[in-house]
C-alpha positions, 0 to 999 in steps of 0.5 A, a space after each residue: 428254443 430247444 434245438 429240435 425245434 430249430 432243426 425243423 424250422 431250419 428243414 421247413 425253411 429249406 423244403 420252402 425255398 427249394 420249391 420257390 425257386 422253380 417257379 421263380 426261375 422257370 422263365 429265366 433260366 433255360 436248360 440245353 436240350 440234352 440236360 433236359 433229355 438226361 434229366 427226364 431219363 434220370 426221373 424214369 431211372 429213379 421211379 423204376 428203381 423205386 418200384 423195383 425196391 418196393 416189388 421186390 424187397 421186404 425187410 431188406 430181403 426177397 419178398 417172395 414170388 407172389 408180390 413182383 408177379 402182381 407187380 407185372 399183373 398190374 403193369 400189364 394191366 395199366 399198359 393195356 390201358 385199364 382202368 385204375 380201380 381194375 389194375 389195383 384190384 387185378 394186382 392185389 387178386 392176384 398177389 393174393 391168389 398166389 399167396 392163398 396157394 402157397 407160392 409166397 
């Protein structure tokens, strides 16, 4: 066995047993109140940050003004409640609109 091979079943193993012991200690073990306030505002900290990157970098620089501004068209969108196929096709027209003019 080559030792990329092991490597992958090593990670396999790992990724398995990481998800197993959610559920298997979902009812045993019990968190405080405040750890699981600090771990839900960790979760939203790491998916804006994660949106942020991909709206605003490309290629490790500014990906211009068109892109984070059909970001904002579709959080908008979503905030006022529409319907998913709306706030992707409102983002995307309006990524391309800005693009089709110039401001990149």
């Amino acid at each position: 066995m080559s030792a990329t091979v092991a490597v992958i079943l090593a990670l396999a193993v790992g990724t398995y047993a990481f998800r197993l012991v959610g559920p298997v200690l979902h009812g045993r073990v019990e968190l405080p109140a405040r750890t699981q306030e600090l771990l839900s505002a960790g979760a939203v900290v790491l998916l804006v940050a994660l949106l942020a990157t991909g709206a605003l970098t490309e290629g490790g620089g500014f990906a211009g003004w068109a892109r984070p501004a059909g970001v904002l068209v579709g959080g908008v969108l979503a905030w006022r409640r529409a319907p998913f196929a709306v706030v992707v096709l409102g983002a995307a027209a309006s990524t391309a609109v800005l693009r089709w003019a110039g401001v990149g």
